[in-house]
C-alpha positions in Angstrom: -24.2 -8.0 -18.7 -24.8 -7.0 -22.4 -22.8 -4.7 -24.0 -24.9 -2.5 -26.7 -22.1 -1.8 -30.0 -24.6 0.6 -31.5 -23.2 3.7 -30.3 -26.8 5.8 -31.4 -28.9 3.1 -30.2 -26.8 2.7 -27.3 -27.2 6.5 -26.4 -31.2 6.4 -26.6 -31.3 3.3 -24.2 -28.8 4.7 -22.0 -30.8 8.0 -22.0 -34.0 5.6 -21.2 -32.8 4.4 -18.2 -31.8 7.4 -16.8 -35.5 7.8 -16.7 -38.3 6.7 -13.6 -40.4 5.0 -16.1 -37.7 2.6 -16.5 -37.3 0.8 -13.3 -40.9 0.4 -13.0 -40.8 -2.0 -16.4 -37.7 -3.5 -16.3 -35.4 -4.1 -13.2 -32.1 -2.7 -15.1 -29.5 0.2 -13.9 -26.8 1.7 -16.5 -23.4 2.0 -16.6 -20.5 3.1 -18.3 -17.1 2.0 -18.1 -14.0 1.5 -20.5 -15.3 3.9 -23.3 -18.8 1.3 -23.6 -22.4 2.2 -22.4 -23.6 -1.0 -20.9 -26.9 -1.6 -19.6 -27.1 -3.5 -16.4 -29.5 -6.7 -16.5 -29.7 -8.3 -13.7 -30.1 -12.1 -13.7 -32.7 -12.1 -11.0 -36.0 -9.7 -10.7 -34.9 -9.7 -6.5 -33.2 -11.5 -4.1 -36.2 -13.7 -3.2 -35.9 -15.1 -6.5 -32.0 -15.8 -6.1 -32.7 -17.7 -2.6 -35.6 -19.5 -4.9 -33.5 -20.5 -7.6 -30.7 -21.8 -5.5 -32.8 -24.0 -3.6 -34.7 -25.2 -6.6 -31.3 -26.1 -7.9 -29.7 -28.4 -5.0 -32.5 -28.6 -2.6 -30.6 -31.7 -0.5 -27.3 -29.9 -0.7 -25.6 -28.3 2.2 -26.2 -24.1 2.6 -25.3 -23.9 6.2 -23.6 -26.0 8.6 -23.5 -24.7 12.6 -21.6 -26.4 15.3 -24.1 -27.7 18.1 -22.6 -30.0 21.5 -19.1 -30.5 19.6 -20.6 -31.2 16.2 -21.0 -29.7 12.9 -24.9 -30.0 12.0 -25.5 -29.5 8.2 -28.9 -27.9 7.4 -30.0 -28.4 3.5 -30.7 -25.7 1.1 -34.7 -26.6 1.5 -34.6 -26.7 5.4 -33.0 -23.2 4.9 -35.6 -21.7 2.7 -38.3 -23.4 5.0 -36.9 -21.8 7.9 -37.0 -18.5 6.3 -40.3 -18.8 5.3 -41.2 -20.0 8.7 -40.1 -16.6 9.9 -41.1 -14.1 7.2 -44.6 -15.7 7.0 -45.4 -15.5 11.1 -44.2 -12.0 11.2 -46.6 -11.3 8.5 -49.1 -12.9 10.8 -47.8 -10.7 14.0 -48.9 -7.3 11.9 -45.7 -6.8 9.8 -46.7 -5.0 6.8 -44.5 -4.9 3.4 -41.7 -1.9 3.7 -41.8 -2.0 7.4 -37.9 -2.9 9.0 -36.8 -5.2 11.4 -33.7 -5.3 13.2 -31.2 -8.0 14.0 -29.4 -7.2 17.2 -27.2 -10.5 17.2 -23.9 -11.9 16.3 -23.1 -13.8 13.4 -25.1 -17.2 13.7 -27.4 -19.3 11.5 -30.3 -18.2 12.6 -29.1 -14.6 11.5 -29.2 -15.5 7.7 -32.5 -17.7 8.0 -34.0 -14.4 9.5 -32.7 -12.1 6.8 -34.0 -14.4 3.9 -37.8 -14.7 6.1 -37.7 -10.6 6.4 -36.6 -9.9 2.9 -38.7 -12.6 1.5 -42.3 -10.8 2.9 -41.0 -7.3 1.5 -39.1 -6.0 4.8 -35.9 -4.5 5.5 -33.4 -5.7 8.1 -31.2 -3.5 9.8 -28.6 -5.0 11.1 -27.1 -4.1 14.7 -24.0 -4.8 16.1 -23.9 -7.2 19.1 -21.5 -5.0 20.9 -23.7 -1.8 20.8 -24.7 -0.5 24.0 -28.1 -0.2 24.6 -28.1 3.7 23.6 -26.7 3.1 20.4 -29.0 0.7 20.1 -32.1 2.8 21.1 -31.1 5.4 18.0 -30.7 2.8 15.5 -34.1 1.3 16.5 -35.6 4.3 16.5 -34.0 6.3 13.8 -34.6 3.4 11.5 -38.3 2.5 12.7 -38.1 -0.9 13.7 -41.0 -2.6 14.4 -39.8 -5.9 15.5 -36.1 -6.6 16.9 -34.4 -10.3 16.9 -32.1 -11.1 19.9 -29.3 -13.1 19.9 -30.0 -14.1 23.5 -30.8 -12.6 27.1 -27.8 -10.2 27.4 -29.3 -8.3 24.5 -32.7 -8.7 25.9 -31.2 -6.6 29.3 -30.4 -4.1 26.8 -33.9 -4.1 25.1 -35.5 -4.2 28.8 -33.7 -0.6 29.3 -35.2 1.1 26.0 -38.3 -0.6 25.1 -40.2 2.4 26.8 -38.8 4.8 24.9 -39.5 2.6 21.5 -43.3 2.9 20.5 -42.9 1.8 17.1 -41.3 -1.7 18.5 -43.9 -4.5 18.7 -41.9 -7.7 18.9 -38.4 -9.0 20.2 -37.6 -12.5 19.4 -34.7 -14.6 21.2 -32.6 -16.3 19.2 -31.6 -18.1 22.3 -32.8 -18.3 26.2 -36.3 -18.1 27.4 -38.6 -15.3 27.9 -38.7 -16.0 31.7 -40.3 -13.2 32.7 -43.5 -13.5 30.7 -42.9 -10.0 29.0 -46.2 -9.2 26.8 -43.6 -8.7 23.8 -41.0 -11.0 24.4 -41.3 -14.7 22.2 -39.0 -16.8 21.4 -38.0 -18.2 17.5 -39.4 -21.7 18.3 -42.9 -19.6 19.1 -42.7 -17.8 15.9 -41.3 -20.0 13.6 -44.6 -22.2 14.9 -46.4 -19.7 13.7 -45.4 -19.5 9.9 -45.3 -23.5 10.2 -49.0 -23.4 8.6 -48.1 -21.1 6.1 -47.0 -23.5 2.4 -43.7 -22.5 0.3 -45.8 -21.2 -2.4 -47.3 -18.6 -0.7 -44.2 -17.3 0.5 -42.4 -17.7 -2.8 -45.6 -15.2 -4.8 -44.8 -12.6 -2.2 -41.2 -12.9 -2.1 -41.3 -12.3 -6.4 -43.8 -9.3 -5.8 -41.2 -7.2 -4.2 -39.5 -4.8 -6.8 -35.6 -4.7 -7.2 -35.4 -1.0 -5.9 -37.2 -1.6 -2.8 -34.8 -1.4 0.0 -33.4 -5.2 1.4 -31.8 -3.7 4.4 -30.7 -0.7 6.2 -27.0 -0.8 6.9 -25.4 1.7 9.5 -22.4 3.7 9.2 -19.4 2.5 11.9 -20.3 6.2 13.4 -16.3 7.0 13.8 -17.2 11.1 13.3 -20.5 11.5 14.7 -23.7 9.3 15.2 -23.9 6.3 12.3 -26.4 6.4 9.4 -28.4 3.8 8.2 -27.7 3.6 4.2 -30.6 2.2 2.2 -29.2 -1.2 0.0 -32.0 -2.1 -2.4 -32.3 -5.5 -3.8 -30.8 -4.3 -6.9 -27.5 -2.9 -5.2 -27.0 -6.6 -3.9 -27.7 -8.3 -6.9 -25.3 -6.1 -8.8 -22.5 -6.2 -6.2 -22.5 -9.8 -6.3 -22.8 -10.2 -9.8 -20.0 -8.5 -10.2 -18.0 -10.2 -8.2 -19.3 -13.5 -9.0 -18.0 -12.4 -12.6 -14.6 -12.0 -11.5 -13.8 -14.6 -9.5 -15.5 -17.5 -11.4 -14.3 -16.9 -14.9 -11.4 -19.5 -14.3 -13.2 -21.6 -11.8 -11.4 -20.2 -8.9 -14.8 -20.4 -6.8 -17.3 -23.4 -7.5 -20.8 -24.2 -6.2 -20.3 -26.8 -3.3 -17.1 -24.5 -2.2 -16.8 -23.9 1.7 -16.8 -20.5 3.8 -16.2 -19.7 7.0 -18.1 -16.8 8.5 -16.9 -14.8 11.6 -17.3 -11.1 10.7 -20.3 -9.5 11.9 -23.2 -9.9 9.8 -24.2 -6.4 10.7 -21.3 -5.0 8.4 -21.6 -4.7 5.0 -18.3 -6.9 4.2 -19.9 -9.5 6.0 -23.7 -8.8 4.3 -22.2 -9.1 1.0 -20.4 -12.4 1.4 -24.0 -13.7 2.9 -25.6 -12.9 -0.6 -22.5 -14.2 -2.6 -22.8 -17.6 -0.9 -26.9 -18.0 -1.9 -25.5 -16.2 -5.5 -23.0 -18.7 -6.4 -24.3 -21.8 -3.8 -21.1 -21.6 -1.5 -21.1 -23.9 1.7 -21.3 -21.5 4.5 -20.0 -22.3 8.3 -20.5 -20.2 11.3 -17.2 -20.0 13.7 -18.1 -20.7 17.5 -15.9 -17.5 18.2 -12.9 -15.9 17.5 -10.8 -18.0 20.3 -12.0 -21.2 18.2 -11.6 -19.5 14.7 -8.3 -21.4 14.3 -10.0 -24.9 15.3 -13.0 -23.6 12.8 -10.7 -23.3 10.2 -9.2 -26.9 10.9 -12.1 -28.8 11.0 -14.2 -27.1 8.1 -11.3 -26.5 6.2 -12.8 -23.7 3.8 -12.4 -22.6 0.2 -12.3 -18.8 0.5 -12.7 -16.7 3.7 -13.3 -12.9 4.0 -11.7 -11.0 6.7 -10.7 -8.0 8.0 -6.5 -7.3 8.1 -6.1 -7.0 12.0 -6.7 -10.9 11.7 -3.7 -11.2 9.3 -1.5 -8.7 11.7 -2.2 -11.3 14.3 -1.4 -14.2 12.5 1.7 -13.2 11.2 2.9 -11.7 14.9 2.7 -14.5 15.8 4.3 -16.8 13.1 6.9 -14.5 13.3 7.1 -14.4 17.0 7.6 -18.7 16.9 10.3 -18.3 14.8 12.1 -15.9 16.3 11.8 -17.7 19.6 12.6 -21.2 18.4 15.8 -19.4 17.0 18.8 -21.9 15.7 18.4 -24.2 12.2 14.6 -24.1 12.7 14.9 -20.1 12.2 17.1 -20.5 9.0 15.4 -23.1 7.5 12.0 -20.3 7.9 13.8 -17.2 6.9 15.8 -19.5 3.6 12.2 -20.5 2.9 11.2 -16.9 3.0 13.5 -16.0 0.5 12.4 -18.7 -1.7 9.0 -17.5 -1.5 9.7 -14.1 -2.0 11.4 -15.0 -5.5 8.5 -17.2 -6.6 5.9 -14.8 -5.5 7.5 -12.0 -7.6 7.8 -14.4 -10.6 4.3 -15.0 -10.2 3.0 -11.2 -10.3 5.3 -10.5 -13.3 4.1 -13.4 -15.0 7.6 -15.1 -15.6 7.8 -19.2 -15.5 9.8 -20.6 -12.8 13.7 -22.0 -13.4 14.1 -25.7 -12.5 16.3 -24.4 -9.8 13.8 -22.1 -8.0 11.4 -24.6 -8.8 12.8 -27.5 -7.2 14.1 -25.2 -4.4 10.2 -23.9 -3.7 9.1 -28.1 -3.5 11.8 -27.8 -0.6 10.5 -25.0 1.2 6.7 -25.8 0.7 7.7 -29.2 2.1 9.9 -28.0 4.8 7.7 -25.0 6.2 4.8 -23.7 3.6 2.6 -26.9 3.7 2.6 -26.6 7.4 1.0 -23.8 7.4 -1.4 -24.3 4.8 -2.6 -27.5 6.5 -3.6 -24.8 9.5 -6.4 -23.1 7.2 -7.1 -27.0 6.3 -5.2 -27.2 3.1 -8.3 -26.5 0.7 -7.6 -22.7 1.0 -7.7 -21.2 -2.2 -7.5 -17.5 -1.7 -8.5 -15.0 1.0 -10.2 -11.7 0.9 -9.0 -8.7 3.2 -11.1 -5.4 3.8 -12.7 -3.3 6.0 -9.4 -1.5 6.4 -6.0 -1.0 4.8 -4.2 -4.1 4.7 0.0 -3.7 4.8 1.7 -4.6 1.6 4.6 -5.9 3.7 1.6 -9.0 5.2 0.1 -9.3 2.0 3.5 -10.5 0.3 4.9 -12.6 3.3 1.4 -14.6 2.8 1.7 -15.1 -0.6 5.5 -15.8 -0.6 4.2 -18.7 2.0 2.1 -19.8 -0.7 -1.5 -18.3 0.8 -2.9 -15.7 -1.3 -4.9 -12.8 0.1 -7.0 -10.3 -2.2 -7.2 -7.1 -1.0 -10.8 -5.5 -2.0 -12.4 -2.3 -1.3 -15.5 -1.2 -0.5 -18.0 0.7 1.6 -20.9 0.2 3.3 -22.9 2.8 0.8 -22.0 0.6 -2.1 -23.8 -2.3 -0.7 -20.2 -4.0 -0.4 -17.3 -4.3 -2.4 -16.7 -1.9 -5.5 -12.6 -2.8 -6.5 -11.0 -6.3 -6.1 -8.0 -8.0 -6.9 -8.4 -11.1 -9.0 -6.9 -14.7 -8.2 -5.3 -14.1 -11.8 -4.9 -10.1 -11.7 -3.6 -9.0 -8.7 -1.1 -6.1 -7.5 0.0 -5.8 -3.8 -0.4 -2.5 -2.3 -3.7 -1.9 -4.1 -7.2 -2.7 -3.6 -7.8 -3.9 -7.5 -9.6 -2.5 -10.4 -13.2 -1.8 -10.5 -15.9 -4.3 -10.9 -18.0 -4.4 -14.2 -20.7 -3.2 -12.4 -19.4 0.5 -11.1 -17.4 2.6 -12.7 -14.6 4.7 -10.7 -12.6 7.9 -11.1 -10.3 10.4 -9.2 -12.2 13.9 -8.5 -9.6 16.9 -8.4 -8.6 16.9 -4.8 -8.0 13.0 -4.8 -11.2 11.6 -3.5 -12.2 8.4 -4.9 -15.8 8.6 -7.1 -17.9 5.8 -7.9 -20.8 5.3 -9.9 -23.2 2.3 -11.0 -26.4 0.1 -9.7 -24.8 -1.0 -6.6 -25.3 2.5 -4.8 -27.2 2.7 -2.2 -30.1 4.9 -2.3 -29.4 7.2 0.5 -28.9 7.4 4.1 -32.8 6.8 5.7 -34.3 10.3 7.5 -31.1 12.3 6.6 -31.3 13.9 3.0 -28.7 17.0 3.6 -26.0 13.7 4.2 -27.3 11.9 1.4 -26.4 15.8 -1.1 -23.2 15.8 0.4 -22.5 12.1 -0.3 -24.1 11.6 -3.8 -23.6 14.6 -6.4 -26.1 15.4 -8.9 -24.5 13.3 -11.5 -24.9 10.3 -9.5 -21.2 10.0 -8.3 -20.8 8.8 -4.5 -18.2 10.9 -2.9 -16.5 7.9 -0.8 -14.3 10.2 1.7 -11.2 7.8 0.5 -8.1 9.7 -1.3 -6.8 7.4 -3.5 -5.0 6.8 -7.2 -5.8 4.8 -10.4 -2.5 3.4 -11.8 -2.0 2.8 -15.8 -3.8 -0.5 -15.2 -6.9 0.7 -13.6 -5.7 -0.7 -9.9 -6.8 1.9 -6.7 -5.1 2.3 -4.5 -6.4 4.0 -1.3 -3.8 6.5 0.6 -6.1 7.7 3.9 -9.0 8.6 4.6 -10.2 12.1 3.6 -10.9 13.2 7.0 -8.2 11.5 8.8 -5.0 13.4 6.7 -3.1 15.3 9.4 -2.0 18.6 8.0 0.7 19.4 10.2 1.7 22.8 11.4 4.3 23.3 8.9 1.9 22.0 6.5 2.8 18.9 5.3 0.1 16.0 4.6 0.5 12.8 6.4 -1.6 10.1 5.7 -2.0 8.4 9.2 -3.0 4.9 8.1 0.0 4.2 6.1 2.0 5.2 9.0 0.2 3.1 11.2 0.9 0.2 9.0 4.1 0.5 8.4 4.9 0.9 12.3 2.8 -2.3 12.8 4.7 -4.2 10.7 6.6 -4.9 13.8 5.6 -8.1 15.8 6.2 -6.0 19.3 3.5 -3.5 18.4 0.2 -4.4 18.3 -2.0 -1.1 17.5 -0.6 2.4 17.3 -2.6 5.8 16.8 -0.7 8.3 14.8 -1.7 12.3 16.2 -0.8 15.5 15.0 -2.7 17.4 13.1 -1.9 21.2 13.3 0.7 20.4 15.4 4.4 20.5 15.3 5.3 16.9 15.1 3.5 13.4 15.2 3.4 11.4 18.5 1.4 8.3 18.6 -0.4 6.1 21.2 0.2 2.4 20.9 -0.5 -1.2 22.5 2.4 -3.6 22.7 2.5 -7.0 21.7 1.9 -8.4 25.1 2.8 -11.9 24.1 6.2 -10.7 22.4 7.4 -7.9 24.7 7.2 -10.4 27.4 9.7 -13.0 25.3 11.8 -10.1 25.5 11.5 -9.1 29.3 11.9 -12.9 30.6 15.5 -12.8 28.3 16.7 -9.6 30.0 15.1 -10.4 33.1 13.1 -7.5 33.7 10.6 -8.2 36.7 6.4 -7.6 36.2 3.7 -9.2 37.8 1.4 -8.1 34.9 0.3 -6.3 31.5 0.7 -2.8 33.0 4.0 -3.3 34.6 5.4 -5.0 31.4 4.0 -2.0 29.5 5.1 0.7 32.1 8.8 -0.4 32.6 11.8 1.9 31.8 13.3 -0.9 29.6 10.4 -2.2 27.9 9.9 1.9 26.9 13.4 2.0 26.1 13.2 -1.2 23.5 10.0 0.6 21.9 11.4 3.6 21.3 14.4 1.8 19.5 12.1 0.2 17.4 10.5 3.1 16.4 13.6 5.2 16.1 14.9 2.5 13.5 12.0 2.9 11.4 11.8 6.4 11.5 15.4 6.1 9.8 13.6 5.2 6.7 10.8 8.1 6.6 11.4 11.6 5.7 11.6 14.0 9.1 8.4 15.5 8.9 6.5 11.9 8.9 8.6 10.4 12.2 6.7 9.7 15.4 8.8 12.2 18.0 7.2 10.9 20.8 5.0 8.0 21.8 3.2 6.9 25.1 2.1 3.4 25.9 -1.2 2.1 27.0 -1.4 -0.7 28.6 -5.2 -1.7 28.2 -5.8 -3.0 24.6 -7.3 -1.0 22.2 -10.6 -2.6 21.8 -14.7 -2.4 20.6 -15.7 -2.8 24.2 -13.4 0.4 25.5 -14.7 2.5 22.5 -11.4 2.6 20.6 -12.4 1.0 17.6 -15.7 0.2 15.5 -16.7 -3.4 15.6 -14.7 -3.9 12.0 -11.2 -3.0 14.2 -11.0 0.6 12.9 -9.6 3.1 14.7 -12.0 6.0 16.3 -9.6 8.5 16.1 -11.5 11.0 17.1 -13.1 9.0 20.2 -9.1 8.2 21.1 -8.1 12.2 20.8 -10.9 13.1 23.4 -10.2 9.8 25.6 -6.5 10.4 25.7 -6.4 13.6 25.5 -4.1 14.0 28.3 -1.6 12.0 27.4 -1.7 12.9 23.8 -0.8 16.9 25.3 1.7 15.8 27.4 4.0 14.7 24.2 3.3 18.4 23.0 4.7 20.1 26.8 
């Protein structure tokens, strides 16, 4: 980044790369923030160069490391470039032509990222597709984006190609990750034939193209979660990536918080931009990366690789703390005073901590208890190397974000949206503030329009939503600003913080604003809920559909011996309704009248990506939920 002090000087370059001409000579984007006009310089033309660099500087060292019969197989950062250009170079040799896209349709794996690099390296786009999509909403992202060769995770996703190839004419290829193309279908192959294919391709071929390709062509085409209508695929350029990581790499290296040779674990779904971004930041800064089996073993993951920094989405932390919580609670007695007295101790150091204040021997010597007694426990469970976590993808609740921290595990909220190619505010390992998503990167700037909607601005933009250019108006101004649909606030120390969504407020019939999300949150922070949907706009009151805690509520059931032979007769007894409701009655104590839940129904089947409640990042669908339960949703109005 270099700042320009010449404030005339500073003015004409800004003013020249507002202009075309500039991007075609220098691969730069402006900014302004604080008062300065900074020019954007990226450190690398494109990403292909960053994948080159990395490997050039540790080519023995591990990038990847995948767990294959029980054991954790390391693959160097050479093997992973060669892999890549195994892939990117027979594609080229199947037809594909620079610009064209290809899809992933896959979980998160290894061979995911070695695909990306290959496809980005020749000049393509991939657009990513979640694993969980049905075979329609695959068919429109294949087709809306114009894919002309899919990857397959294995033959479940193959059934799903085998419905909607006919109605695909732009599709040539699908290549399985895993499985075998057993019934000899003409455009079926598997990655051992392809990648046998680029084998008599040489690096250096690969590397001229990859370094050919210009910063503002697009890297991938990243689809909207589709929670209000069908999702659009936003273009992220090579320059959006770059800039995104660059500015987080700025932020959380500065004190050596984050060091080449660092471990990750990855688990969230490479087709999400949260996920995309953490890919990139790992070649960026040479972090270690491992790919969890699944989220059953992500516990065991975390054990035996025992990472540096993880990135997840907050319905992760809701579980873990239920459940902590839930233990306790259960084991009762002097192991659930030793906990809560531990708590406390926390609590105290964590606020000295975030005010900056030096601990007094006594709370010092008191916090070596308590990390002994219960924190170091814990720690040892994310492997005891952790050095911070990063939450987003959703609101995380202040309330989880402290009780981690007072335990001595610190988790950085971020914010960010799949438009601006990732994240766009952060908390620091140094600069943090609870409740808040952090200030804004050095490479975006961020305001507040009039009606509360947070702005952004800056190189890590995306360039528009592909085939749909009435959206891309309504999303990007004519001053460049991307309208984010999140109300949110700038405190006196340039932290956001996000309040709702802009299309989820409920303006109830009195008209009073509620912001649903915070109310969900706060509802949550009970171990005997699991997920809740807060209802009500134009109506008189809230009600709310939830989930209980299946695990919990059946601690409770077993003490008052209440009889069920399963999940829907636990959820559908009088008493187990009657504890709920007490629940939510005592919090409702502490909100004003007009933002209380009056009425509430239980379902018994989770809330889950495969029933269509949420997106595949855990977000609700309210919309989906209103037309789903809309029966029981007008039966708490009757």
């Amino acid at each position: 980044m270099r700042i320009i002090q010449n404030l005339d000087i500073s003015v004409k370059i800004f003013n020249y790369y507002l202009t075309s001409e500039a991007d075609s000579y220098y691969h730069s984007s402006y900014i302004k923030l604080g008062g300065q006009i900074m020019v954007y310089e990226g450190i690398y033309k494109n990403l292909n160069e960053m994948f080159q660099k990395r490997v050039e500087k540790n080519p023995s060292g591990t990038a990847l490391m995948n767990k294959v019969d029980g054991k954790w197989e390391h693959t160097s950062w050479a093997e992973y470039y060669e892999a890549s250009k195994n892939i990117g170079m027979a594609l080229r040799e199947l037809g594909f032509k620079k610009g064209e896209k290809v899809a992933l349709l896959s979980n998160s794996r290894i061979e995911w990222v070695m695909a990306d690099m290959g496809i980005v390296g020749v000049g393509g786009a991939t657009v990513a597709i979640y694993q969980s999509n049905t075979s329609e909403e695959c068919e429109y992202i294949l087709d809306n984006s114009d894919s002309s060769f899919v990857f397959l995770e294995d033959l479940s996703q193959l059934e799903k190609m085998k419905e909607i190839k006919g109605n695909l004419p732009l599709l040539r290829k699908a290549i399985l990750f895993s499985g075998k193309n057993s019934d000899n279908l003409d455009w079926v192959m598997t990655l051992d034939e392809l990648i046998e294919i680029g084998q008599k391709h040489d690096l250096e071929e690969f590397k001229k193209i990859g370094l050919e390709i210009q910063d503002t062509d697009a890297a991938g085409f990243i689809y909207t979660s589709g929670t209000t209508g069908n999702p659009k695929g936003a273009i992220i350029t090579h320059k959006s990536l770059l800039a995104d990581a660059e500015g987080i790499v700025n932020v959380i290296t500065k004190n050596n918080e984050i060091k080449e040779g660092d471990d990750t674990l990855m688990f969230l779904p490479l087709a999400h931009v949260f996920a995309k971004i953490i890919h990139i930041l790992t070649i960026y800064h040479g972090v270690r990366t491992s790919f969890a089996e699944s989220i059953p073993k992500l516990v065991d993951n975390i054990g035996e690789t025992r990472p540096h920094l993880m990135g997840s989405v907050p319905r992760i932390y809701e579980k873990v703390y239920a459940k902590i919580i839930g233990d306790v609670e259960t084991a009762g007695g002097l192991k659930k005073k030793i906990f809560y007295w531990s708590l406390g101790v926390g609590r105290e150091v964590s606020q000295a901590i975030q005010a900056n204040k030096s601990l007094s021997p006594i709370l010092n010597a008191k916090y070596k208890i308590a990390q002994k007694l219960v924190f170091n426990k814990l720690k040892d469970k994310f492997g005891g190397r952790l050095k911070f976590f990063v939450s987003s993808g959703a609101p995380l609740a202040k309330e989880i974000a402290e009780f981690f921290h007072a335990a001595g595990i610190l988790i950085l909220e971020a914010y960010g949206l799949t438009e601006v190619s990732g994240a766009m505010t952060l908390n620091l390992p140094d600069h943090f503030k609870f409740g808040t998503v952090g200030p804004a990167m050095t490479t975006v700037d961020v305001k507040i329009a009039s009606d509360g909607e947070v702005l952004c601005k800056g190189p890590i933009v995306m360039d528009g939503y592909f085939k749909r250019p009435e959206a891309t108006a309504e999303a990007i101004d004519k001053d460049g600003w991307f309208h984010t649909g999140d109300i949110g606030e700038l405190d006196s120390d340039g932290f956001l913080k996000i309040t709702d969504r802009k299309k989820d407020i409920i303006v109830t019939a009195a008209g009073k604003n509620i912001a649903p999300q915070n109310l969900e949150n706060y509802m949550k922070g009970d171990r005997h809920i699991s997920q809740i949907i807060v209802l009500g706009d134009k109506k008189k009151y809230l009600v709310a559909l939830l989930n209980i805690n299946n695990e919990e509520v059946a601690k409770f059931a077993n003490k008052n011996n209440i009889p069920y032979k399963n999940n829907e007769e636990l959820a559908a007894h009088p008493k187990v309704v009657e504890f709920i409701e007490g629940i939510i009655n005592e919090k409702n104590k502490e909100l004003p009248s007009y933002n209380t839940i009056k009425y509430f129904r239980i379902v018994a089947q989770e809330f889950s990506v495969e029933t269509g409640e949420l997106t595949p990042t855990l977000k609700v669908k309210r919309k989906y939920c209103t037309q789903k339960y809309n029966d029981l949703i007008e039966a708490m109005y009757q």
